[in-house]
C-alpha positions as CSV (number, residue, x, y, z in Angstrom):
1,X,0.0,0.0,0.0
2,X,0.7,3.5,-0.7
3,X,1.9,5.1,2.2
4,X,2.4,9.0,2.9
5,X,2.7,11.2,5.6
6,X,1.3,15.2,5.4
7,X,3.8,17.3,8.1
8,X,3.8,20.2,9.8
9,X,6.0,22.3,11.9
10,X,5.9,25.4,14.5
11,X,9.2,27.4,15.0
12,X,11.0,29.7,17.2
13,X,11.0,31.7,14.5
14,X,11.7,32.1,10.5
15,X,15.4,31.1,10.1
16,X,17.2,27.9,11.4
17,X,20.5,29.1,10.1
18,X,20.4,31.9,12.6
19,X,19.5,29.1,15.0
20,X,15.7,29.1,15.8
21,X,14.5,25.8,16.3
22,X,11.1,23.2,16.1
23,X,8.7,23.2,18.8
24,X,6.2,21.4,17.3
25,X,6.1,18.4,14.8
26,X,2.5,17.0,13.6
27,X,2.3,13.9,11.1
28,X,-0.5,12.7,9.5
29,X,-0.6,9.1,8.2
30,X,-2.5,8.3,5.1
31,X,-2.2,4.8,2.6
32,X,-3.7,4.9,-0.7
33,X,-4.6,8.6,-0.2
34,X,-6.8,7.7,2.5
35,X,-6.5,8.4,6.9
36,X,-5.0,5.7,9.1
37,X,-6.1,7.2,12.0
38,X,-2.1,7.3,12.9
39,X,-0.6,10.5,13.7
40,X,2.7,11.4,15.0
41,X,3.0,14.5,17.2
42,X,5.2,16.3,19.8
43,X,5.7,19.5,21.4
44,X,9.8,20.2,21.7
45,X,12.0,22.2,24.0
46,X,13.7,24.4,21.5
47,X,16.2,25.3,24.5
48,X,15.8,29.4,23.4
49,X,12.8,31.3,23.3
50,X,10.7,32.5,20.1
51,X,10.6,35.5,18.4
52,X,7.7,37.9,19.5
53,X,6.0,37.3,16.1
54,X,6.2,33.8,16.4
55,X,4.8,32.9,19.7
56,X,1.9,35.7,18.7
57,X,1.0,32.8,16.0
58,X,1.7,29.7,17.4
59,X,1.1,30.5,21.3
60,X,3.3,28.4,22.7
61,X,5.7,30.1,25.4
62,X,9.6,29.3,26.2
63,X,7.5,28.0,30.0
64,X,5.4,25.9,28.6
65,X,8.0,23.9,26.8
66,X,10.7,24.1,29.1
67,X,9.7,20.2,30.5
68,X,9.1,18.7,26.5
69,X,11.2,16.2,25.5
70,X,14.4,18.0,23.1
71,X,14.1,17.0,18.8
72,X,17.0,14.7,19.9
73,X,15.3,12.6,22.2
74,X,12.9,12.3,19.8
75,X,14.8,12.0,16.7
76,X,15.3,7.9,16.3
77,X,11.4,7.5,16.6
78,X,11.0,10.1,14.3
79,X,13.1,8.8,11.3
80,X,11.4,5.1,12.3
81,X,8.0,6.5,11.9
82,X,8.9,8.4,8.4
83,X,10.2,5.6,7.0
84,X,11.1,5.4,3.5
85,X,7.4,7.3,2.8
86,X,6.6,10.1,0.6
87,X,6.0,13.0,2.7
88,X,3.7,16.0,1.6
89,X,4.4,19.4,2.6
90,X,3.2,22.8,2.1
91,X,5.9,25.4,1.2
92,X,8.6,22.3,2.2
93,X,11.8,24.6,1.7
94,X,10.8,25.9,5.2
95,X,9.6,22.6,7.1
96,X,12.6,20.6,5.2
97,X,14.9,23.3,6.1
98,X,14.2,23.3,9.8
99,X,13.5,19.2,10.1
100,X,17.0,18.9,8.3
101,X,18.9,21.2,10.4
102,X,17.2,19.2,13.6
103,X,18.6,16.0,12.2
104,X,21.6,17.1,11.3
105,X,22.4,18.4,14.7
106,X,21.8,15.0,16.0
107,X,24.1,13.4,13.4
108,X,20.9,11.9,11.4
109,X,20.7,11.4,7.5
110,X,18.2,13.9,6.4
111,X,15.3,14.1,4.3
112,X,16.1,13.5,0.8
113,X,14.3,15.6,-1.5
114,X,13.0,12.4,-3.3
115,X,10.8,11.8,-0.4
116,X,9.1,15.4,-0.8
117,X,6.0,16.2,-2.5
118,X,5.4,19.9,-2.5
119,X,1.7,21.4,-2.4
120,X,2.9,25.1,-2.8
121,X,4.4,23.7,-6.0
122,X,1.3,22.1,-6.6
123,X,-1.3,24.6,-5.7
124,X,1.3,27.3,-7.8
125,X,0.7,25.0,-11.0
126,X,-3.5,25.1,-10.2
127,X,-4.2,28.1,-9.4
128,X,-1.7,30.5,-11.5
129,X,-1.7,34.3,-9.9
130,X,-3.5,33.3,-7.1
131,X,-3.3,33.7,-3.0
132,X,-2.2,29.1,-2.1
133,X,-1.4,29.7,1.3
134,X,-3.4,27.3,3.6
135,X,-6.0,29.3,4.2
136,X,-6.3,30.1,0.8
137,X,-6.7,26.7,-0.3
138,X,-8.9,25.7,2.6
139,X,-11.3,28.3,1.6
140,X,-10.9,27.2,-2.4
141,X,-11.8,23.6,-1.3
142,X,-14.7,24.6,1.5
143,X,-12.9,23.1,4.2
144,X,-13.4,24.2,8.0
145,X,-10.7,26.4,8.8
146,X,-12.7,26.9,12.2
147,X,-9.8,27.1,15.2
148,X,-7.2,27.8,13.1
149,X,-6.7,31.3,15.1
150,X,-4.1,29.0,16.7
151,X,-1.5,27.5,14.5
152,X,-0.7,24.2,15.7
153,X,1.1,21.3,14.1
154,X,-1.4,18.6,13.9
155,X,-4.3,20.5,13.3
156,X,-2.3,22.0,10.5
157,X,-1.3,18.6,9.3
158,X,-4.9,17.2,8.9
159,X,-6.0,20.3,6.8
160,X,-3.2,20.2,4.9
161,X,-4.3,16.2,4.1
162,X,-7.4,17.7,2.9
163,X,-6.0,19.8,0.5
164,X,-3.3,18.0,-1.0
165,X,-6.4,15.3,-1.9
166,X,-8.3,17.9,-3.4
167,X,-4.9,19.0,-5.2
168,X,-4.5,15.8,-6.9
169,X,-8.8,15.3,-7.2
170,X,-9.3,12.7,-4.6
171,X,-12.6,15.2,-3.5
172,X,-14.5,11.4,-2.8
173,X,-11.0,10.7,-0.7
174,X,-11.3,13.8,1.2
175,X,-14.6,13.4,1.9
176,X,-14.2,10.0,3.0
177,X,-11.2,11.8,5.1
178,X,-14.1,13.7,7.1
179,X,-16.1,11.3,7.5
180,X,-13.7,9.4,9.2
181,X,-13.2,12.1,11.3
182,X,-16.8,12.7,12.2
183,X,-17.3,9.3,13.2
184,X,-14.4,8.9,15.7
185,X,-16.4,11.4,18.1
186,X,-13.5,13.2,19.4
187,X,-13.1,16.7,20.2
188,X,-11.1,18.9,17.5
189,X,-7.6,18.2,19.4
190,X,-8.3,14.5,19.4
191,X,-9.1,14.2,15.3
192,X,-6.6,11.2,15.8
193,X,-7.1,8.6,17.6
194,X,-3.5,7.4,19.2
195,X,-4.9,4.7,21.0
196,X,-6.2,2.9,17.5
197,X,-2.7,3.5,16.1
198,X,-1.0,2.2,19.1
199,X,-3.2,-0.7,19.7
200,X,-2.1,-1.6,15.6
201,X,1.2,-1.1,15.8
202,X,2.0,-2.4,18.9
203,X,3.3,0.5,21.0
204,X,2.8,0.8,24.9
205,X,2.4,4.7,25.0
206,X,-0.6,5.5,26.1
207,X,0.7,8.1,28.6
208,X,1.7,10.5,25.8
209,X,-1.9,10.5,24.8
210,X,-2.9,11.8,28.3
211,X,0.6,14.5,28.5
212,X,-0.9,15.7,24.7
213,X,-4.4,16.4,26.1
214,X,-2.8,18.1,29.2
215,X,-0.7,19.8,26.8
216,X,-3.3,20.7,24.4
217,X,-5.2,22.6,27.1
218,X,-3.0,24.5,28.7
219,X,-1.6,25.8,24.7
220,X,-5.2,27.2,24.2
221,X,-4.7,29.0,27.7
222,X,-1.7,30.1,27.1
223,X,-2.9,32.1,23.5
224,X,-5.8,33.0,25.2
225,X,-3.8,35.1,27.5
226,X,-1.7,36.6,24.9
227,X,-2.2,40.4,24.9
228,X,-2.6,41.9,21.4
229,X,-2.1,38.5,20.2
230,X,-2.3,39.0,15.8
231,X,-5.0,36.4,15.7
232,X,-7.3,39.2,17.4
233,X,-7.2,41.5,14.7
234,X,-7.3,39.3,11.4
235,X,-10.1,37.4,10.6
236,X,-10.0,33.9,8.5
């Protein structure tokens, strides 16, 4: 089977060569252009703090990922879970960049550019002269951008899924991609159920489930309490 994974990533800020690091990776499984259910995802110590701009976006303070695990503690499970997979990315010279520079400080192979399928590139081609940023798209394709006033990897990661199968004309794969969703009968935050992917491959991590709900909750405080926070003043 077809397997590939849809990634996104929140940063300390816009430039990994000046040092600014991941604090958030969110993977999205899909085989045969259909969901799994299986999603990778963690929040990251970045050991710095983010730019003003950037924590404005993403919410997610130096405090309240001083205790996450560091990329290089998660690095081996990562490259185990990409696999040999193709992996679809909007705008992937910035994700790529950033992943690459993680691995590369933890004396990993990175991603080779084989593995990439690029929906700016993609959206670019479609829609010549016009606005593909996420958003963008989302609105193009009708899909519910509702929550996204807080960036966050996963969340990210499953609208970007929807997008790229509208990109390539799966609409009947997207829309099996919701209902899937709609019939798990989680909350927003839970769109994925780790417990199902866990239970198939075998993992005993059920705990991480319970520190990403914790986690979860206390990011949507966190932005809540952001003063003048850019969210605020730009509607979807």
């Amino acid at each position: 089977m077809a397997r590939e994974l849809v990634i996104d990533t929140e940063t300390t800020g816009l430039d990994y060569e000046n040092g600014h690091r991941i604090i958030e990776i969110g993977i999205v499984e899909l085989e045969n252009h259909l969901p799994t259910g299986g999603f990778f995802h963690y929040y990251l110590n970045p050991e710095r703090d983010s730019d003003k701009r950037a924590e404005e976006v993403h919410g997610l303070s130096r405090e309240f990922l001083n205790d996450k695990l560091k990329f290089s503690d998660i690095a081996n499970e990562f490259i185990e879970y990409i696999s040999d997979s193709k992996i679809i990315i909007h705008n992937a010279a910035f994700d790529v960049g950033f992943i690459n520079a993680e691995l590369t400080r933890c004396n990993k192979k990175t991603l080779n550019d084989d593995m990439i399928i690029d929906t700016l590139i993609l959206a670019k081609k479609k829609f010549l002269g016009q606005s593909v940023s996420l958003d963008s798209l989302c609105r193009k394709y009708n899909i519910d951008l509702t929550g996204r006033e807080i960036h966050g990897a996963l969340k990210d990661a499953k609208l970007l899924a929807s997008v790229y199968l509208e990109l390539i004309g799966g609409r009947q794969s997207r829309l099996d991609f919701e209902i899937e969703t709609e019939n798990n009968n989680l909350p927003e935050d839970q769109i994925f159920n780790l417990n199902d992917y866990n239970k198939r491959k075998n993992l005993k991590n059920k705990k991480n489930l319970e520190v990403n709900e914790i986690d979860y909750k206390l990011h949507l405080d966190k932005v809540l309490s952001i003063k003048n926070s850019i969210w605020k003043r730009i509607k979807n």
